[in-house]
C-alpha positions in Angstrom: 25.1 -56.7 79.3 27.6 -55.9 81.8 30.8 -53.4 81.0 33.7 -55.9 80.9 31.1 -58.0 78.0 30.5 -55.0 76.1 34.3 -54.6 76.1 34.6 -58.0 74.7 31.9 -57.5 72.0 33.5 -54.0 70.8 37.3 -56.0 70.6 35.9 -58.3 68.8 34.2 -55.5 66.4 37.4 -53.6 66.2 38.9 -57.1 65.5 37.0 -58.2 62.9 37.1 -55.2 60.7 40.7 -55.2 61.2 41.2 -58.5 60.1 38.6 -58.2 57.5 38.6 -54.9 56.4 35.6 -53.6 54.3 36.3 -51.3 51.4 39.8 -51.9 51.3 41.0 -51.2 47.8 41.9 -48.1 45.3 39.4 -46.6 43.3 40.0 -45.5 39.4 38.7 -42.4 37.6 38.0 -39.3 39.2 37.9 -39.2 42.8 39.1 -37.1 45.8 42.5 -39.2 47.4 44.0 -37.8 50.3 47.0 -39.3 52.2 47.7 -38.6 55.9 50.0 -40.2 58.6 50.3 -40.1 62.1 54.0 -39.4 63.1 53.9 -40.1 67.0 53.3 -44.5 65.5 53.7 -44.5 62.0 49.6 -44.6 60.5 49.7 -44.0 57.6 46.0 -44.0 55.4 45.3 -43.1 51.7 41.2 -42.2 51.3 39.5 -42.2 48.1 36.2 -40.9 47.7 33.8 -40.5 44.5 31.7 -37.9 45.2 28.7 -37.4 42.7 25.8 -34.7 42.8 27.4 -33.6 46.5 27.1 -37.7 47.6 29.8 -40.0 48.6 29.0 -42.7 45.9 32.4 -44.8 46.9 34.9 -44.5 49.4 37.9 -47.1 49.8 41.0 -46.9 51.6 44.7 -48.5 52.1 47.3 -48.1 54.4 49.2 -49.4 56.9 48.9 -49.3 60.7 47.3 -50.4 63.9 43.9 -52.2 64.4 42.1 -49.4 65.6 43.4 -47.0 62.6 42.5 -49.6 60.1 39.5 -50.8 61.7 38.2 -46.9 61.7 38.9 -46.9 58.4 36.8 -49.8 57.4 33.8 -48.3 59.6 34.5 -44.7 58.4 34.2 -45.7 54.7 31.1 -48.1 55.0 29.3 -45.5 57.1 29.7 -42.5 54.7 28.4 -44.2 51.2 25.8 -43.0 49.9 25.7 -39.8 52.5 25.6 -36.3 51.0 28.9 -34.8 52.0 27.6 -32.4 54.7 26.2 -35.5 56.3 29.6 -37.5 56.1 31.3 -34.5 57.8 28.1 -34.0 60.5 29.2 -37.9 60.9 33.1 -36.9 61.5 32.3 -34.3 63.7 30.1 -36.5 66.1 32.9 -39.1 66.1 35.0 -36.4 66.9 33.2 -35.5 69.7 32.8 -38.9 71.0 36.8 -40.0 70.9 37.0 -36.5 73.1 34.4 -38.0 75.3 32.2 -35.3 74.6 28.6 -35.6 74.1 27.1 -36.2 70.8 23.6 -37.7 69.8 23.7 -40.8 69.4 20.3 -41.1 67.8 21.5 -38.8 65.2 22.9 -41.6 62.9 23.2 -45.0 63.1 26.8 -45.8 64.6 26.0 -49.5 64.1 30.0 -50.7 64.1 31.3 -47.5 64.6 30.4 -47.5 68.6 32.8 -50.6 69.2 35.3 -47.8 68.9 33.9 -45.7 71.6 36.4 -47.6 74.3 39.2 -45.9 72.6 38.7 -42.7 75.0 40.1 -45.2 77.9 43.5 -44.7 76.1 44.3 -41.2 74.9 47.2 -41.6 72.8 45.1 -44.1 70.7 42.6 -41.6 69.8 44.8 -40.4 66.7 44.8 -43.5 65.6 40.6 -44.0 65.7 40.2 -40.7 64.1 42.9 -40.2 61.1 41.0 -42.0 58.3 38.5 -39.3 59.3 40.3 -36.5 59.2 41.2 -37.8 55.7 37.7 -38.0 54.9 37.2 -34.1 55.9 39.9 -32.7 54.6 39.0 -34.6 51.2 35.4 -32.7 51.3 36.8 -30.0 52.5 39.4 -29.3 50.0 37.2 -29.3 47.3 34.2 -26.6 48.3 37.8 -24.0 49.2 
């Protein structure tokens, strides 16, 4: 598949989940909600995990912003269900590392959707945007184990 097709297919990824976001919702009972936003274009992204027995068991989100920081949201929570929560942040930190454009293992986890936002690197003041449901994520795991 050449470059400029593979750009098309991860648009259209990026595209769909924003249009069709998965896990888009609150959650009720217990669960771990943190709210961040990104100042420099106005993100702003409310995570909500249930974390049971040191698992992500649900994670939902809402929140207004651009289609790459809602579509990394809709990856984010569909990737890390069901992960214990050093996994989930082992998860972060490799999509860290790949907004940076630094290496990571891909064959580490399955990226499946979360690869379409790979192309974001091409565009550095978009990477804030890709990451900050993440960043929500970790500092909601985090938080807790303080």
């Amino acid at each position: 598949m050449s470059s400029r097709d593979l750009d098309t297919l991860y648009r259209q990824v990026i595209m769909d989940h924003y249009k069709n976001p998965r896990n888009r919702g609150e959650l009720d009972g217990d669960t771990r909600t943190v709210n961040l936003n990104n100042p420099t274009c106005g993100d702003r992204i409310q995570v909500q995990m249930k974390v049971e027995n040191g698992k992500v068991a649900d994670a939902v989100f809402t929140g207004e912003g651009c289609s790459i920081s809602l579509a990394s949201a809709s990856m984010m929570t569909q990737a890390i269900k069901g992960l214990p929560e050093e996994e989930a942040l082992a998860l972060s930190e490799l999509f860290s590392n790949m907004m940076q454009g630094k290496e990571y293992d891909e064959n580490k986890f399955d990226l499946g959707d979360i690869e379409a936002l790979s192309g974001v690197t091409k565009f550095p003041a978009r990477i804030k945007c890709a990451t900050l449901a993440w960043k929500a994520m970790e500092k909601g795991i985090n938080e807790t184990r303080s």
